[in-house]
C-alpha positions in Angstrom: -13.8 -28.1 -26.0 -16.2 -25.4 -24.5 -19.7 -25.7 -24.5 -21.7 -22.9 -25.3 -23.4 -22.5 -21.5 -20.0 -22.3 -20.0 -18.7 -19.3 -18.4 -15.1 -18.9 -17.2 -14.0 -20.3 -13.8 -14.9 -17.2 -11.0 -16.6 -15.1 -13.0 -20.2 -14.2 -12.0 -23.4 -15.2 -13.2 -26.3 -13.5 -11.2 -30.5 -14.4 -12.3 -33.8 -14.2 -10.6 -33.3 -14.1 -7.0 -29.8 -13.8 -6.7 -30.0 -11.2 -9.1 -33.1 -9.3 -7.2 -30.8 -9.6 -3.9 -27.9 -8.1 -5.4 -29.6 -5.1 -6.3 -31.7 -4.3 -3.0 -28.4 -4.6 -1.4 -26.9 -2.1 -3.5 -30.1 0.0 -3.6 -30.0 0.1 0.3 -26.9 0.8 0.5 -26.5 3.8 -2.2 -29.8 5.0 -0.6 -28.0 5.4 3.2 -24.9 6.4 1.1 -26.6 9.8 -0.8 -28.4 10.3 2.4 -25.1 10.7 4.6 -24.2 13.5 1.7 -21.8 10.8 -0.2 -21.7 10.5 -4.6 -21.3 7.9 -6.5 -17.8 7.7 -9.0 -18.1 4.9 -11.3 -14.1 4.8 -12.8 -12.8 3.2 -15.6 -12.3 -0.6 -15.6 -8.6 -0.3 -17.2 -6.3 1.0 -15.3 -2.6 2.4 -15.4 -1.7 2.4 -11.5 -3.7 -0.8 -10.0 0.2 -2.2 -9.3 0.0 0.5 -6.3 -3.2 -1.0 -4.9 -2.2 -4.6 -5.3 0.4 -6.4 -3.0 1.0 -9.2 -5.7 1.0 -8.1 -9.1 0.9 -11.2 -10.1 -3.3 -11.5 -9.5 -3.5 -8.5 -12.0 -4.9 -9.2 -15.4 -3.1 -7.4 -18.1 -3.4 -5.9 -21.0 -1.9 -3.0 -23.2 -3.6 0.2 -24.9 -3.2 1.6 -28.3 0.9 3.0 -27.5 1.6 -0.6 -26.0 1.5 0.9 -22.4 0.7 -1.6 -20.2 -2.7 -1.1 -18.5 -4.7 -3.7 -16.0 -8.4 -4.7 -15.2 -9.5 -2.7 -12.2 -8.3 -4.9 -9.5 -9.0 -2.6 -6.5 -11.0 0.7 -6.4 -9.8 2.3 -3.2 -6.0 3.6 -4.4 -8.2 4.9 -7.8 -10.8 6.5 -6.7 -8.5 8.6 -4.6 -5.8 9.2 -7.2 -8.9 10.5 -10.1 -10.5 12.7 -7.4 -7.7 14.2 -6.1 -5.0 14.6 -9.5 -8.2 14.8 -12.2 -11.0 16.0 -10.5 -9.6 18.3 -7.9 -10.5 21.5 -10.3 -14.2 20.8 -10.5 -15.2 19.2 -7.3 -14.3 19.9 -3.4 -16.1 16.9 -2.5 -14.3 14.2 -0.2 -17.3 11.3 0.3 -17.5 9.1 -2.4 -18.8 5.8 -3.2 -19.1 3.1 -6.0 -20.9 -0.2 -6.8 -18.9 -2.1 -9.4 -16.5 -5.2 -9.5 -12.9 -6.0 -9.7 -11.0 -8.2 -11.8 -8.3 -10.6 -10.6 -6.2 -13.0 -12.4 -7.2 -15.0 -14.2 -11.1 -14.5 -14.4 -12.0 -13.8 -11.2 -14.3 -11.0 -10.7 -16.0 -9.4 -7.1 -18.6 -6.7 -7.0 -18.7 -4.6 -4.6 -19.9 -1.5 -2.8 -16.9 0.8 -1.8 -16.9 4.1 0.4 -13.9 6.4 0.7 -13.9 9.7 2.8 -11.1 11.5 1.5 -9.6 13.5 4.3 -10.9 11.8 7.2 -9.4 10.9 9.4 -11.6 9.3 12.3 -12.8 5.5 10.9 -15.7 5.7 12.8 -17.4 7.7 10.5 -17.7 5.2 8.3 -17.3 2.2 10.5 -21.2 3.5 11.2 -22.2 3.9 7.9 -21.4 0.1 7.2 -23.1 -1.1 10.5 -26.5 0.9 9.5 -26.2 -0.6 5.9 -26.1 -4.2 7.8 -28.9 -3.4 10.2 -31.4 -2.8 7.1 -30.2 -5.6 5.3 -31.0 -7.6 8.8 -28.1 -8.6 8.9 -26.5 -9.1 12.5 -22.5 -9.7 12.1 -19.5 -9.4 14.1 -17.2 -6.2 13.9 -13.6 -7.9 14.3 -11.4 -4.1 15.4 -7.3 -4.5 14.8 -4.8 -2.4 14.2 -1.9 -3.1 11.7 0.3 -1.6 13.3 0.7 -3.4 16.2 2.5 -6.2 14.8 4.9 -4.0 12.4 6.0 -2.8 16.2 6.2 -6.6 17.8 8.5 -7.1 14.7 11.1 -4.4 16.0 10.5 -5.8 19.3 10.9 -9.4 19.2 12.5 -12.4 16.7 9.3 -12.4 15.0 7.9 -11.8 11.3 5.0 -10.4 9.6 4.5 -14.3 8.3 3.9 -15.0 12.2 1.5 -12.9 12.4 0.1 -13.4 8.7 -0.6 -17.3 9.8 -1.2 -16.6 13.5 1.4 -18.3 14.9 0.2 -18.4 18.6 3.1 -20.7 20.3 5.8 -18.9 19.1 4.3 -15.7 20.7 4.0 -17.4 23.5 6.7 -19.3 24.0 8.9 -15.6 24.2 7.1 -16.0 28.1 6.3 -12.4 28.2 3.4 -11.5 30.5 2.4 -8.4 28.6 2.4 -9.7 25.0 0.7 -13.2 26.5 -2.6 -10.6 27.6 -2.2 -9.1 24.0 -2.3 -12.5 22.8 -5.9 -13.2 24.8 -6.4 -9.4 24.3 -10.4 -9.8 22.6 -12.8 -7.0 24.3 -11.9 -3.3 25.2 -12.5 -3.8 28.7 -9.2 -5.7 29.0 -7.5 -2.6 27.3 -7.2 -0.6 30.4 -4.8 -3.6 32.8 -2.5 -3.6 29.1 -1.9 0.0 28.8 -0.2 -0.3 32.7 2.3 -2.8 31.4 3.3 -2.3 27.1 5.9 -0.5 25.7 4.6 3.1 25.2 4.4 2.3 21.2 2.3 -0.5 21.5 -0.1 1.5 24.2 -0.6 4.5 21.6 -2.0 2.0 19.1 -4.3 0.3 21.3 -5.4 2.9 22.9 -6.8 3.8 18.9 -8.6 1.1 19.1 -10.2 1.8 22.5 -11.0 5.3 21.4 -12.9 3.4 18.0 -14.7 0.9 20.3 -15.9 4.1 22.3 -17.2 5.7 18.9 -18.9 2.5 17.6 -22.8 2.4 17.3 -22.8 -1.7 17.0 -21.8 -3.3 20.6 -21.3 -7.2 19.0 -17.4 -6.3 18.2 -14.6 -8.5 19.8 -10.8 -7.1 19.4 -7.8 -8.7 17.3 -4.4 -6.8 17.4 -2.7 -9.2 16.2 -4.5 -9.6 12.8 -2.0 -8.8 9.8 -2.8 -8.9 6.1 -0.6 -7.5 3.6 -2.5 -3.8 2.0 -0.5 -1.9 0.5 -2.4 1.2 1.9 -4.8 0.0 4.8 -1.6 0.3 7.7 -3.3 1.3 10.7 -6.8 1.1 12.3 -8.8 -1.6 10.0 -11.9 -3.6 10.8 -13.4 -6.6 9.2 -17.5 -7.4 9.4 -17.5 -11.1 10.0 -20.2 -13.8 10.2 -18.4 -17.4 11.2 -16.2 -18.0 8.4 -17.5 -15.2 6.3 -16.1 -11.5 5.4 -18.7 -9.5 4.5 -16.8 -6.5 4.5 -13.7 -4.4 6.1 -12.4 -1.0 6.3 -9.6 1.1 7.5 -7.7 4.5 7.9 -4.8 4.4 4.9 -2.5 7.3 3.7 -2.1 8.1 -0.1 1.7 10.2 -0.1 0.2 12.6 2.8 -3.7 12.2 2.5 -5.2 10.0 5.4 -8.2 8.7 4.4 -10.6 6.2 5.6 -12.8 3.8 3.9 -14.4 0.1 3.7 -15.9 -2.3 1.2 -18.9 -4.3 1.1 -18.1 -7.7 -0.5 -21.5 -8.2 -2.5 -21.5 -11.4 -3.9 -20.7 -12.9 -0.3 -23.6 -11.2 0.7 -25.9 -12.2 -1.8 -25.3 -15.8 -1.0 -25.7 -15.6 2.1 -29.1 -13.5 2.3 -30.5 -16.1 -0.7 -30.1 -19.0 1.3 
């Protein structure tokens, strides 16, 4: 039986305080949003193309329209925002710098809000890497920029007898245990003053990519970063560059430079409700 109070399992209740929190974040962050010359899109929760956004389609909650097409609750902005500006909105607007503050819906009744940028046609993550550290600073809120770069382990792959699921669940001994002196510094690799003694001694593949991530460290306005390159999560856009805002176990938000067909972009999202808890306790 359900009780009349009851609310399904992770979906979102928000009241008094937590509900006052939520919206100064948002409210500080749309302010420094419209004053960097970025507009707010709200799109449509259903959706026809979320399966290009998700990795597992299985976390997408389904449904059909009124031709028994089947459509999906908005599961992830980023790939939709994108596609609507650029194949429906192209005509009226030249605008690349977008935002949104609104949820997404995974299977079965899970639902995160949060506030998303994209910069359609940029191409330097910095730009927005900023944005998200100045939203941070006047929410006083003092985290820890984690920089990788996808990339590099899609190379180690090619390089070694290793597999994305090593690098999905950090397996550390088995990198090591190959006992090879450059890819044990990249292991240990955490702050861009150890770049320089690794660009002497990697494969020239490897040394374009990390020397990416020097050239981000450089552009960064927040100092409190450490390096990981060789974080992987499975995006089915974010591939290169990406960065995650961390506080101990926490992700507040993360970011990176994707391509949709041809377009690079670059982009992040603020994970609200993680947020909220944490600045209402």
């Amino acid at each position: 039986m359900i009780l009349e109070h009851e609310i399904p399992n992770g979906s979102k209740l928000y009241f008094g305080d937590a509900a006052k929190k939520k919206r100064e974040i948002e409210k500080v962050a749309s302010d420094i949003l419209y004053s960097c010359g970025f507009e707010e899109i709200v799109t449509p929760i259903f959706s026809y193309h979320q399966h290009q956004s998700i990795a597992d389609e299985k976390e997408l909650v389904r449904v059909n329209d009124e031709k028994n097409n089947n459509i999906s609750l908005r599961a992830d902005s980023t790939i939709d925002v994108v596609r609507i500006i650029d194949k429906r909105l192209g005509q009226n607007t030249e605008h690349k710098k977008w935002f949104y503050i609104q949820p997404v819906f995974r299977y079965p009744t899970h639902e995160y809000y949060q506030v998303g940028v994209e910069y359609i046609g940029e191409k330097k993550l910095s730009s927005v890497l900023n944005i998200a550290v100045n939203i941070f600073d006047n929410l006083d809120v003092k985290p820890l920029i984690q920089i990788s770069n996808i990339k590099i382990p899609q190379i180690l792959t090619t390089i070694f007898d290793l597999t994305l699921d090593d690098f999905r669940h950090i397996n550390i001994e088995k990198f090591l245990n190959l006992k090879v002196d450059w890819l044990e510094k990249l292991v240990y690799l955490q702050y861009v003053e150890q770049i320089e003694e690794l660009l002497e001694i990697v494969p020239s593949e490897i040394k374009t990519e990390l020397i990416k991530m020097k050239e981000l460290c450089s552009e960064m306005s927040c100092k409190n970063s450490v390096l990981a390159p060789l974080y992987y999560a499975e995006m089915l856009y974010y591939d290169e560059l990406f960065f995650r805002i961390i506080d101990k176990n926490e992700v507040y938000a993360r970011g990176g430079r994707y391509k949709n067909i041809e377009l690079t972009s670059v982009g992040f999202a603020i994970y609200t409700d993680v947020l909220c808890e944490t600045l209402t306790n």
